[in-house]
C-alpha positions in Angstrom: -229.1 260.4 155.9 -231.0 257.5 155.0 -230.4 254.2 156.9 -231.7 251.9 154.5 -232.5 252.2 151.2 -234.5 250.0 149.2 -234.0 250.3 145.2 -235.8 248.4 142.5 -236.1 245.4 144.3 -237.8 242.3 142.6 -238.5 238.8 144.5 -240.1 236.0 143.8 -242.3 232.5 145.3 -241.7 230.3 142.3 -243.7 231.6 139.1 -245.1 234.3 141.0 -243.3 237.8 141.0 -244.3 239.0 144.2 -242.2 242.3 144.4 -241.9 244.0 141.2 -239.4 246.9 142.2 -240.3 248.1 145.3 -238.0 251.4 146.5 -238.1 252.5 149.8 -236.1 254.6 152.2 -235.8 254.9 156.0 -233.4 257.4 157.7 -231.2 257.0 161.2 -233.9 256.9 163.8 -237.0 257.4 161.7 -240.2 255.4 161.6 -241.6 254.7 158.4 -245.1 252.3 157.7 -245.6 250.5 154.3 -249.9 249.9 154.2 -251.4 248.2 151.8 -254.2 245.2 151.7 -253.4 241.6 151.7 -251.0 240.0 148.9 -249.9 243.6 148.5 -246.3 242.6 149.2 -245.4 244.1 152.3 -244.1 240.9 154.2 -242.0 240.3 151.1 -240.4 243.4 151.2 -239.6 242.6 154.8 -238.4 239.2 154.0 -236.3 240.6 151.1 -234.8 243.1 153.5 -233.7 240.7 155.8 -232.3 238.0 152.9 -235.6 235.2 154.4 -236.4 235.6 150.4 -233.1 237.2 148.6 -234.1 240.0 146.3 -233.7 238.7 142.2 -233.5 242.2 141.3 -232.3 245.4 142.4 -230.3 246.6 145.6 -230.4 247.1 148.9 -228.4 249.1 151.1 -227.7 249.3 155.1 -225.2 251.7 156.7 -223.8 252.5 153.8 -223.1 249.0 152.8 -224.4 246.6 149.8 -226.4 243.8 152.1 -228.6 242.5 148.6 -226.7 239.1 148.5 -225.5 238.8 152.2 -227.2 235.8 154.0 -230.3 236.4 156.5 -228.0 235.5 159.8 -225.2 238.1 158.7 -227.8 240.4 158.3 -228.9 240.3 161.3 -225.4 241.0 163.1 -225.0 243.9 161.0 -228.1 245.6 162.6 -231.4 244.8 161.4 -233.8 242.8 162.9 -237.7 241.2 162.2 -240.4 240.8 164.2 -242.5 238.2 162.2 -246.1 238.4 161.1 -247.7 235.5 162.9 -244.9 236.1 166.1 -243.5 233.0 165.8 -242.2 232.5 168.6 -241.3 228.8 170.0 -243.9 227.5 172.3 -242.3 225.0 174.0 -239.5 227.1 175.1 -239.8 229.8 178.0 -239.9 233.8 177.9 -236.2 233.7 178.6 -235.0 230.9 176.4 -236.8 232.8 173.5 -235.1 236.2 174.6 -231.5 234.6 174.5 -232.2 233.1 171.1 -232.8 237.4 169.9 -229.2 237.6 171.4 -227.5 234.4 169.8 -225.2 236.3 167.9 -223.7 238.3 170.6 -221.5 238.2 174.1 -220.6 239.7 177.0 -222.6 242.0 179.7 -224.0 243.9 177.3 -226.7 240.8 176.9 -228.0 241.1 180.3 -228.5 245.0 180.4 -230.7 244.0 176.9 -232.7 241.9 179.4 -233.2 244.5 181.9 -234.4 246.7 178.5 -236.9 244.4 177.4 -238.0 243.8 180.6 -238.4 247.5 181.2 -240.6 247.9 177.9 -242.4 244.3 178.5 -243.0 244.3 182.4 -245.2 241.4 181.3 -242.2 239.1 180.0 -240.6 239.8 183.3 -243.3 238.4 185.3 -243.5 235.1 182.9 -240.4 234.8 182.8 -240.1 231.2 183.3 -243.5 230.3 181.3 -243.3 228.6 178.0 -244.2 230.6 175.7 -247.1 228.7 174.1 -249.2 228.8 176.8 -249.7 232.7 176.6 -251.8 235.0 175.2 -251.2 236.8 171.5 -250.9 239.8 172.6 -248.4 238.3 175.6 -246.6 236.6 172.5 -246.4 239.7 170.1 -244.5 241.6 173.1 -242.0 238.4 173.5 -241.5 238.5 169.5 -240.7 242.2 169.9 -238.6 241.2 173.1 -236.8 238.6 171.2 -236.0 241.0 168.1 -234.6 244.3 170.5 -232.0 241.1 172.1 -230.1 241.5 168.6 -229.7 245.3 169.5 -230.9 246.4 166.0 -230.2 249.8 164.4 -233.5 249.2 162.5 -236.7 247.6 163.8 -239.3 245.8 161.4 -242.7 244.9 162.5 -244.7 243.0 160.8 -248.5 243.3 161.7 -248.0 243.8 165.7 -251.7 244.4 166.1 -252.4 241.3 164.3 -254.9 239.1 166.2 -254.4 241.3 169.9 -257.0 242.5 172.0 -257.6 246.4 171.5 -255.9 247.4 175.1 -252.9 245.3 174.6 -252.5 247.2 171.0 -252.6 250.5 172.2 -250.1 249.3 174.7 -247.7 247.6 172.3 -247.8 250.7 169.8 -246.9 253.0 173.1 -243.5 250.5 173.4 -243.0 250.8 169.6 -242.9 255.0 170.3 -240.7 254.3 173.2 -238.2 251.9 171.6 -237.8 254.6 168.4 -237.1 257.2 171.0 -234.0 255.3 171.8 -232.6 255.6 168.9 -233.5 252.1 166.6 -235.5 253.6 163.3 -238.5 250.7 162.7 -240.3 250.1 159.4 -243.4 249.0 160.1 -246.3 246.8 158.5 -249.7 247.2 159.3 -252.9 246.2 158.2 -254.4 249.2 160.8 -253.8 251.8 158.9 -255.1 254.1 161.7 -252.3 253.2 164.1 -249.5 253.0 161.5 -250.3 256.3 160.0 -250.5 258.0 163.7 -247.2 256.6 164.8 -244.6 256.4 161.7 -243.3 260.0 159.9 -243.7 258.7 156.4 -245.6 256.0 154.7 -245.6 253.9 151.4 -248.7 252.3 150.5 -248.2 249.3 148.3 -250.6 247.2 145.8 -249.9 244.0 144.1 -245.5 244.1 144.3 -245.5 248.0 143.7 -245.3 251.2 146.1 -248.0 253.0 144.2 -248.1 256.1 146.8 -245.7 258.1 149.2 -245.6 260.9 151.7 -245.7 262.4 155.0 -248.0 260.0 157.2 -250.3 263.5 157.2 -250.6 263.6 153.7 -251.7 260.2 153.4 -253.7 260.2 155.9 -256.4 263.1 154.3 -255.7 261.2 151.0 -259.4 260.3 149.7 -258.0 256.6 148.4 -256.1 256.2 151.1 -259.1 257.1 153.7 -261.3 254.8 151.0 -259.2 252.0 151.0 -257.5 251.8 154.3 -259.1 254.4 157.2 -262.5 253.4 156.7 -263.8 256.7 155.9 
């Protein structure tokens, strides 16, 4: 049963159509990669997913239920949440005040037993706690953005570029957490400029160019793909 699904969307920046009907699909507790090269689109269709730039065109479904016009904030209670290219998380604020803000929508004791989680995947964020978050590394700060997104308690994940700007160790390690948090039970659609690591962790990929999904199949498939090992494995 498919979780989300994606169909014909269109979105814009201005003049410029940026998604010119993207489809996609991601089932209950699958992971699914969308590859492609820079300007391809993929941040948009995250962004569109999660109404930070509402779709002009087409539909999107969650759970069962029309979420195309349904504002960013909403969308998040429902069950999906973004980790941001770039992290973004807020610098000036500590490890904890940035996890809280994942978990502004919500109440109760379940909020603290999301702490322990993140904690559990991130012993890191446990130990910096109290540091702002500013002052540590990228790879520190990609965990925290991860962190912040799991406080929502998301049915679906998104990850944009994780492995963007981290040291090599610290990538391996967050892409061992990303394995961990989809055995839990929270699907993730995942962006990812290393194709490599996308392709090796996700079931199924779609590999966009210029607003479109040109190409689609099992992450094995695509992997022994000549274009796809051209364009984006380095082969």
């Amino acid at each position: 049963m498919s979780l989300l699904e994606v169909t014909e969307v269109r979105a814009r920046y201005g003049s410029i159509e940026a998604l010119k009907g993207v489809s996609l699909k991601v089932g209950e507790g699958e992971v699914v990669t969308l590859i492609g090269s820079n300007g391809a689109g993929k941040s948009t269709t995250l962004r569109s997913i999660s109404g930070l730039t509402p779709a002009t065109a087409g539909k999107v479904v969650f759970d069962g239920e029309d979420i195309t016009r349904v504002p960013a904030h909403d969308i998040v209670g429902r069950g999906i949440a973004l980790s941001p290219e770039g992290r973004h998380t807020f610098p000036r604020m500590t490890v904890r005040d940035n996890l809280e803000l994942g978990a502004y929508l919500r109440r109760g004791p379940e909020v603290s037993e999301d702490f322990d989680r993140v904690y559990s995947l991130f012993p890191r964020l446990k130990e910096r706690e109290r540091q702002k978050a500013g002052t540590m590394s990228g790879g520190e700060q990609q965990m925290l953005a991860i962190g912040r997104a799991l406080m929502a308690r998301p049915k679906l994940l998104m990850l944009d570029e994780p492995s963007m700007g981290i040291a090599p160790i610290l990538v391996a390690r967050i892409y061992e957490t990303i394995v961990e948090i989809n055995k839990s039970g929270v699907a993730i659609l995942l962006v990812e400029q290393n194709a490599n690591y996308a392709l090796e962790t996700a079931r199924r990929g779609y590999v966009m160019e210029t607003g479109r999904i040109v190409l689609t199949g099992e992450s094995g498939q695509l992997r022994d793909d000549p274009e796809v090992q051209r364009a984006y494995l380095g082969a």
